[in-house]
N, C-alpha and C positions, 0 to 999 in steps of 0.2 A: 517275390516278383514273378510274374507273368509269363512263361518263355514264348518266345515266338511261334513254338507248334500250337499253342494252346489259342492265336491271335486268330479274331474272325473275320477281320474287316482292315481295309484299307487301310483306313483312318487309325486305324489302333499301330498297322504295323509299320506305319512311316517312322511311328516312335524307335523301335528297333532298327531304323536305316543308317546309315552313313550318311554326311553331309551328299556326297557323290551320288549314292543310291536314291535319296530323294529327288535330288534332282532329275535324276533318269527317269522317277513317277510320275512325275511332273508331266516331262515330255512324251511320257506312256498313255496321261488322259488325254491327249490331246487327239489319240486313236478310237475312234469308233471299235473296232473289234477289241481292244485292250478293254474298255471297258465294257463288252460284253462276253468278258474270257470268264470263267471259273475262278473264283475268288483263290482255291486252292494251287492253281495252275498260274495264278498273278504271280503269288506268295513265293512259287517256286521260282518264277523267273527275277522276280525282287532279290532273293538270297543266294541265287548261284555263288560260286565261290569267285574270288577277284580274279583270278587267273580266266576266266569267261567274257570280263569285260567289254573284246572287242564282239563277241556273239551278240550281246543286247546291243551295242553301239549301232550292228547293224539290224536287229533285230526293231529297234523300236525307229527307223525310216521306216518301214516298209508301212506302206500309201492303203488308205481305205477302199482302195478299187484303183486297179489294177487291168486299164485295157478291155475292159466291158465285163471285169468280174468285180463284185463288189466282197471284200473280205467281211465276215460277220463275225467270224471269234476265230482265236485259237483254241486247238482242241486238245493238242498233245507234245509234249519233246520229251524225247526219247537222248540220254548221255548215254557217247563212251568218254574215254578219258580225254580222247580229244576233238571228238567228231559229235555232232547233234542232228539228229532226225525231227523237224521241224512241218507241223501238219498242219491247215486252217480247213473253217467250214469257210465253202465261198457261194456265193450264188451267182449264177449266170445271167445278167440283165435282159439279155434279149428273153430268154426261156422262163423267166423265172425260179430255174430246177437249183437246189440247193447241193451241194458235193463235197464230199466229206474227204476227198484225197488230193486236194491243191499241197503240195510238200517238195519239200526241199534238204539237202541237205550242206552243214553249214559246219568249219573249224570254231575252235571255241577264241580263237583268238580272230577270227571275222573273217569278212568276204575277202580280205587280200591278205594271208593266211602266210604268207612267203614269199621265198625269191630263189629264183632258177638260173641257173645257165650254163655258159663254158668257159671253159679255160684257152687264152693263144697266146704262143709265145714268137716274141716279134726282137729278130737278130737285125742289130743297122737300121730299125726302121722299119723293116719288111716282116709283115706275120708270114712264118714258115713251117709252125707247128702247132699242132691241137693235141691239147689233155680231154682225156675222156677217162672215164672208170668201169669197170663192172662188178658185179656187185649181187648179193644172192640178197632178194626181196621178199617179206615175210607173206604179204597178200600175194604175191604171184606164187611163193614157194619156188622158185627156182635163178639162175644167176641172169642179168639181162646188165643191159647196158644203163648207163645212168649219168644223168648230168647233174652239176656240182648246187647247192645251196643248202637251208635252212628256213627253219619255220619262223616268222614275225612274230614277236610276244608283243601285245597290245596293253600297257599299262598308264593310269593316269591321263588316259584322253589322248593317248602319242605313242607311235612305234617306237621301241626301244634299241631295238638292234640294228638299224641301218643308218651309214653306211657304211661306217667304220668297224662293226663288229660283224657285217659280211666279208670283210678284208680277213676279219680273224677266222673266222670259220674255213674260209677258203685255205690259208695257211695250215689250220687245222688239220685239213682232210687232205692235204698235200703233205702235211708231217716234216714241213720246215716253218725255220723261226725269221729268219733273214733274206728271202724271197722277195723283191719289191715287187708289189704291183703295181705297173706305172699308171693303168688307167682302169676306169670302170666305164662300158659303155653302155648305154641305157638303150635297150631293145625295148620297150613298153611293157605290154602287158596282155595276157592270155588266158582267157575262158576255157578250161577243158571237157566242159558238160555244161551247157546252158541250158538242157533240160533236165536237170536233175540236184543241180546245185546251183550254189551266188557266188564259189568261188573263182577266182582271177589272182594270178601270179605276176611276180616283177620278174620280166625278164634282162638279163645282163650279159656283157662278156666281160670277161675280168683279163688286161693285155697283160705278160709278162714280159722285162724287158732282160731276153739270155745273152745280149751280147759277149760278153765275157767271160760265156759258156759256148758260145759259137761254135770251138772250133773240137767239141766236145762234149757233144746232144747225148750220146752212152752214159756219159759218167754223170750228166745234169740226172739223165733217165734210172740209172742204179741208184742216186741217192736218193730219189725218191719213192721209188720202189723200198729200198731199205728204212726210210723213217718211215712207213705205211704202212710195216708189216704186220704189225699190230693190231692193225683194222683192218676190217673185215671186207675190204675190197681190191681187184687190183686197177694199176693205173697206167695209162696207157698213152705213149706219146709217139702222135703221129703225122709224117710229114702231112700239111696240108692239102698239098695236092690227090692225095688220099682221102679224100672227104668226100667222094662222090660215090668211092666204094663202102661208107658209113651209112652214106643216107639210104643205104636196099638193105642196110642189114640191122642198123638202130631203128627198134619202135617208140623210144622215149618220146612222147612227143612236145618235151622242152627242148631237146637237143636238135629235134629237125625244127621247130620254130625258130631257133635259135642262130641256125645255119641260114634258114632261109630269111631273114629280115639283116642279116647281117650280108647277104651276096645281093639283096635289092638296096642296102645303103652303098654298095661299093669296097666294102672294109674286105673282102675276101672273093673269090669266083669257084663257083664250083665248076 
């Protein structure tokens, strides 16, 4: 039998596809540049592994022309385990000039790749304190401040893990099992490079409700410190009204978008 490296043509390698994977072909001729991409360079993005899913989900929208560039093929992607370097030849309609470095870069689980935000804990009603972490970061190499989430795995046409297993994560990274979170508030959503990538984050704030730890923020604060010690962050609980000496000293910038869309709904005042 045939393997698929040996396949030279479209037509041949639909036979090797997944019900799933055909169907994404499908949707791939329907691109002018798809089908004037390198047969080899189709093949490659036909067989990426299932865990890339949400990459082509967003990779095979992307429009034949593009705001007065017209896309002509792609040329190149470049993997790591979780991130994709994504290049097109495009040409410029007004000019004619053809450009070999229109690129982007994209998560393998797609343009809304995760979910960001913070933690507040609200005694009687009233938010009076904010979790934050910090945290040593392998690209920066050094320890910085960092706000709470996880990456979105994109499997079978649908997010998997929200939003009930951001509940657990968050628990997770807190290192308690019986912590209610009483609410999840939907901050929207945020671009951190719209020139250089597609990606966009869910922003959140996750309320915790300490009443019955009110009158004993230390000992809420030592236990969590003590089920965390294991991971590789510390954590950090602090009165709210404190959040203005945060926003001159945190660069995360999910944590100050975070701050700031939460103090123009009302929910907090810096």
């Amino acid at each position: 039998m045939k393997s698929v490296q040996k396949v030279k043509s479209l037509k041949e390698l639909r036979n090797f596809l997944s019900s799933d994977r055909q169907e994404l072909l499908s949707r791939f001729l329907e691109r002018k540049w798809f089908k004037n991409t390198d047969f080899q360079l189709q093949k490659e993005i036909l067989t990426l592994p299932d865990d890339w899913e949400g990459y082509l989900a967003d990779l095979v929208k992307r429009k034949d022309e593009i705001r007065g560039l017209e896309i002509l093929k792609l040329t190149s992607i470049q993997r790591g385990d979780f991130m994709a370097f994504t290049r097109f030849l495009v040409r410029v309609l007004h000019t004619n000039q053809e450009i070999n470095y229109r690129e982007y870069v994209s998560y393998k689980y797609g343009c809304n790749p995760g979910y960001k935000g913070i933690i507040l804990l609200e005694d009687a009603g009233e938010i009076k304190y904010f979790v934050i972490k910090k945290a040593e970061k392998f690209p920066i190499g050094e320890s910085v401040y960092d706000s709470f989430g996880e990456m979105i795995q994109y499997k079978y046409g649908q997010l998997i893990n929200l939003p009930k297993n951001a509940e657990k994560e968050i628990k997770r990274q807190l290192g308690v099992k019986e912590l209610e979170i009483k609410r999840f508030i939907d901050l929207g959503q945020m671009y951190p490079d719209v020139g250089k990538s597609n990606q966009h984050f869910s922003l959140f704030a996750a309320v915790i409700d300490i009443t019955k730890n009110s009158e004993n923020i230390k000992k809420l604060k030592d236990q969590l410190i003590t089920n965390t010690k294991m991971i590789s962050f510390e954590l950090l609980i602090e009165p709210v009204d404190r959040l203005h000496e945060y926003i001159h000293k945190v660069d995360d910038s999910f944590f100050l978008a975070c701050i700031l869309r939460l103090s123009s709904m009302g929910v907090i005042k810096i």
